[in-house]
TORGURO-507238 format. One record per residue (C-alpha): x, y negated, z negated. Coordinates in Angstrom, 1 decimal, padded with zeros to 4 digits. Each point is the difference from the previous one (the first is absolute). Layout:
<nodes>
<node c1="X" c2="Y" c3="Z"/>
...
</nodes>
This chain:
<nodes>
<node c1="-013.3" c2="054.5" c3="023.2"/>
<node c1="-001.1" c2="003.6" c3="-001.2"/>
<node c1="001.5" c2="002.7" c3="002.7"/>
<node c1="-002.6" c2="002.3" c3="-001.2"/>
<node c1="-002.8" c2="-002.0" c3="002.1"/>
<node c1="002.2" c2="001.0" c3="002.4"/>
<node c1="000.0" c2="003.7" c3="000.1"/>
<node c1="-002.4" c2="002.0" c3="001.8"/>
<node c1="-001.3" c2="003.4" c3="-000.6"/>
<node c1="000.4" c2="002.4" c3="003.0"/>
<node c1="-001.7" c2="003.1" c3="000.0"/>
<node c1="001.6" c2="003.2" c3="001.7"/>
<node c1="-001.5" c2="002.7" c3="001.1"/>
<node c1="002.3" c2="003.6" c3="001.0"/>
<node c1="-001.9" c2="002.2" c3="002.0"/>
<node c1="000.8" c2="002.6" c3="002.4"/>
<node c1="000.4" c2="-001.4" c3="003.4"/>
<node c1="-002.6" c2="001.7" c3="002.2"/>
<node c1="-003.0" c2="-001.3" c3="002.2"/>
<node c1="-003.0" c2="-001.2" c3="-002.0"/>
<node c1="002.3" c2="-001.3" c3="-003.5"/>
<node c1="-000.4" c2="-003.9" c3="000.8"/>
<node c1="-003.5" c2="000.3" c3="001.1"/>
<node c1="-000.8" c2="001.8" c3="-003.1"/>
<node c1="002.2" c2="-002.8" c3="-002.5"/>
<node c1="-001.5" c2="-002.5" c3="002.4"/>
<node c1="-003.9" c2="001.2" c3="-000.5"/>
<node c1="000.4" c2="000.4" c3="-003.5"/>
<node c1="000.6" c2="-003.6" c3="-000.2"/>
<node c1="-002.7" c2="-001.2" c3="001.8"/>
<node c1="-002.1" c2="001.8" c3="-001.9"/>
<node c1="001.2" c2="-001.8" c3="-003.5"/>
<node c1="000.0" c2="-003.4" c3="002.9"/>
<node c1="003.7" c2="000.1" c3="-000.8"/>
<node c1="001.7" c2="-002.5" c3="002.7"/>
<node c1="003.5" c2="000.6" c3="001.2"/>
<node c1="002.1" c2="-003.1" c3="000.0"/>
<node c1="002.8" c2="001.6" c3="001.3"/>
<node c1="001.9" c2="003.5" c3="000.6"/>
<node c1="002.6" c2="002.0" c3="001.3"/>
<node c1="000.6" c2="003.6" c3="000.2"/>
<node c1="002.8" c2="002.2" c3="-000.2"/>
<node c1="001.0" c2="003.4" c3="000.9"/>
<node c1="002.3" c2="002.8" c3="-001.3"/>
<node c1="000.3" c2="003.2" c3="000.0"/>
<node c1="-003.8" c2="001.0" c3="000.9"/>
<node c1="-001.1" c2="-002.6" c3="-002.4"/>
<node c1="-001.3" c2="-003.2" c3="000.3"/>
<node c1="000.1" c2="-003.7" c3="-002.4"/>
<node c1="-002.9" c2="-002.2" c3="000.6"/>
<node c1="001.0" c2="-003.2" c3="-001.7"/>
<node c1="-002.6" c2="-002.8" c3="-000.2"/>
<node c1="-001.1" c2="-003.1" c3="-001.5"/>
<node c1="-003.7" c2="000.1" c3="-001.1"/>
<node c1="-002.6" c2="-002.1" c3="-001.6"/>
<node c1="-000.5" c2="002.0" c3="-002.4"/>
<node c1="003.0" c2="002.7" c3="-000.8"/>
<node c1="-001.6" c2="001.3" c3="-003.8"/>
<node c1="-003.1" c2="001.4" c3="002.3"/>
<node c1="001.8" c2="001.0" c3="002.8"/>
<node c1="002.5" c2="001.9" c3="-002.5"/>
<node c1="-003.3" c2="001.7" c3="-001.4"/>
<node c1="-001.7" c2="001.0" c3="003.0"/>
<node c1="003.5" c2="001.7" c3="001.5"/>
<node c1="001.1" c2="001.4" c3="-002.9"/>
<node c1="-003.6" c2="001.7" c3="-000.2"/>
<node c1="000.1" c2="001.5" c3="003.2"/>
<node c1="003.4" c2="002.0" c3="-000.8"/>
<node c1="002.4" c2="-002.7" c3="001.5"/>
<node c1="003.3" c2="-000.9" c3="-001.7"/>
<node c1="000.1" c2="-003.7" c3="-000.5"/>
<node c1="002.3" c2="-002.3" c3="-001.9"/>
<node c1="000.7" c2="-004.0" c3="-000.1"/>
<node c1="003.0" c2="-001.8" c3="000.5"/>
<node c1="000.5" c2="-003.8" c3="-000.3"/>
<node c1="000.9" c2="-001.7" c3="003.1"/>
<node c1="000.2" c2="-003.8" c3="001.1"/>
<node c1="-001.2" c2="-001.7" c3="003.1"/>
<node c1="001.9" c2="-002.6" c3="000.7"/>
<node c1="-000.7" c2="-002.8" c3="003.3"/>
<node c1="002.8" c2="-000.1" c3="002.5"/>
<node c1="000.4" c2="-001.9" c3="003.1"/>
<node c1="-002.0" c2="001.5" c3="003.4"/>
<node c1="003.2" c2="-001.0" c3="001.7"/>
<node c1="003.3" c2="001.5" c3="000.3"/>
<node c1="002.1" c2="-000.1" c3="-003.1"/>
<node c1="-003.1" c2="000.7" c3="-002.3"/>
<node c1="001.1" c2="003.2" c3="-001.1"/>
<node c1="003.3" c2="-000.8" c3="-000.6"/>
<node c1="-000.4" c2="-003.0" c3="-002.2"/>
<node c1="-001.7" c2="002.3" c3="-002.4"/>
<node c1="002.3" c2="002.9" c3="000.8"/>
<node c1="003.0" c2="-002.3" c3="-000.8"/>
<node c1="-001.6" c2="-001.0" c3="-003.2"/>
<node c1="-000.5" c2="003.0" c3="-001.7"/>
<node c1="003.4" c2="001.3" c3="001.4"/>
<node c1="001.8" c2="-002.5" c3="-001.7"/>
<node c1="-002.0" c2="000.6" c3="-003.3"/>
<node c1="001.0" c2="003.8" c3="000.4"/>
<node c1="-004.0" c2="000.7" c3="000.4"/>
<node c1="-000.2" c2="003.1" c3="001.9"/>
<node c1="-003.2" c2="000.1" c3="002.1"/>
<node c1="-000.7" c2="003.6" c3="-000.2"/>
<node c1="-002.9" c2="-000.1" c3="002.5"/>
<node c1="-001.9" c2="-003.1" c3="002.1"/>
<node c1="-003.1" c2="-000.2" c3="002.6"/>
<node c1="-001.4" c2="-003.2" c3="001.0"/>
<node c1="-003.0" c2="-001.6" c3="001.8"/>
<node c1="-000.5" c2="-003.5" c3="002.4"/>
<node c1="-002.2" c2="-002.6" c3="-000.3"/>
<node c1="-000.8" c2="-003.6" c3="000.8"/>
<node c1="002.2" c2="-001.7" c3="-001.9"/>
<node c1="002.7" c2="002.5" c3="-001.3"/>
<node c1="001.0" c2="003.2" c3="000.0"/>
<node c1="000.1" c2="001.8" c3="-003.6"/>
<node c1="002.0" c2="003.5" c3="-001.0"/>
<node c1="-001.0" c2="001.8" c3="-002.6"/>
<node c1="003.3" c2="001.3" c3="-001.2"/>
<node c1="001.0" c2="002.7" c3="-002.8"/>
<node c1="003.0" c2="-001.0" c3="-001.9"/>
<node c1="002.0" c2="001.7" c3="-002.8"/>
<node c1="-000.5" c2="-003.5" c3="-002.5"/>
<node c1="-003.2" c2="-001.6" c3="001.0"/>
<node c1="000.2" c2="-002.5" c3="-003.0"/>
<node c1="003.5" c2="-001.2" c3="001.4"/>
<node c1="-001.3" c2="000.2" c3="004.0"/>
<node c1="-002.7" c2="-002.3" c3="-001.2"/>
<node c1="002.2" c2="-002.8" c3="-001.8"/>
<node c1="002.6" c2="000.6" c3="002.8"/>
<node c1="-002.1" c2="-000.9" c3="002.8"/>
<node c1="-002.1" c2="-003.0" c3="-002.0"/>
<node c1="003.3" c2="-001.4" c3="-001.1"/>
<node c1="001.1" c2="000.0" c3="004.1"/>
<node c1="-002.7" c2="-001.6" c3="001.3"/>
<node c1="-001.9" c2="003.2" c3="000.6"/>
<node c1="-004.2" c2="-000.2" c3="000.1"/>
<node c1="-001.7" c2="003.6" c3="-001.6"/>
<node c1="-003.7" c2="001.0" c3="000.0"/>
<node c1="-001.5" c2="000.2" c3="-003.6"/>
<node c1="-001.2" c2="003.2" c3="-000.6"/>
<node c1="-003.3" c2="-001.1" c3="-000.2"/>
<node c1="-000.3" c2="-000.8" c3="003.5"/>
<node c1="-000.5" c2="003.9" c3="000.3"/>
<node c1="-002.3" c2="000.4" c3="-002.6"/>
</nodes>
């Protein structure tokens, strides 16, 4: 098993937090026919976080970083959990017990699972953690 085919590149984007900004991020990826897998935003202090999962994060890091924004990646995970009560916690308890601090998480429901995409201070030892326990994470090329 290589964790690496399990880390995913999330691009943030720190704006000011004022009518208009997601539009703006949100047009200029339609315009390089960037799609948004996933998202979350943040606020604080008159600024906003728009973190997201995109097809294509090496163009969508171009196109914002041309238009003035202030963008960076981080690795993440996204990880399946049970739709049901208890699904959080199993992978809460997990990393917990590894001493894995998740540092930030947001999370999406389908058919079949649920799946949080979570920020954690050791990503390579989240990954064997959670495969060694059973756990089921999406390579990061599903969000290529």
């Amino acid at each position: 098993m290589d964790v690496k085919n399990y880390i995913i590149r999330q691009i943030s984007v720190f704006s000011e937090n004022k009518p208009g900004r997601l539009a703006a991020i949100a047009r200029a990826f339609q315009e390089e026919k960037i799609n948004i897998l996933a998202f979350s935003i943040a606020e604080a202090n008159g600024f906003g976080v728009v973190r997201a999962l995109v097809n294509h994060p090496d163009k969508a890091f171009q196109k914002l970083t041309s238009l003035g924004y202030n963008v960076a990646f981080t690795d993440v995970i996204a990880v399946k959990m049970k739709d049901e009560p208890g699904g959080l916690f199993e992978i809460a308890h997990i990393l917990g017990e590894a001493g894995i601090n998740m540092e930030y998480a947001y999370a999406y429901s389908g058919k079949d699972a649920a799946v949080m995409i979570i920020r954690v201070d050791h990503v390579e030892e989240a990954v064997s953690r959670l495969i060694a326990h059973g756990g089921t994470l999406l390579e990061s090329s599903v969000f290529c």
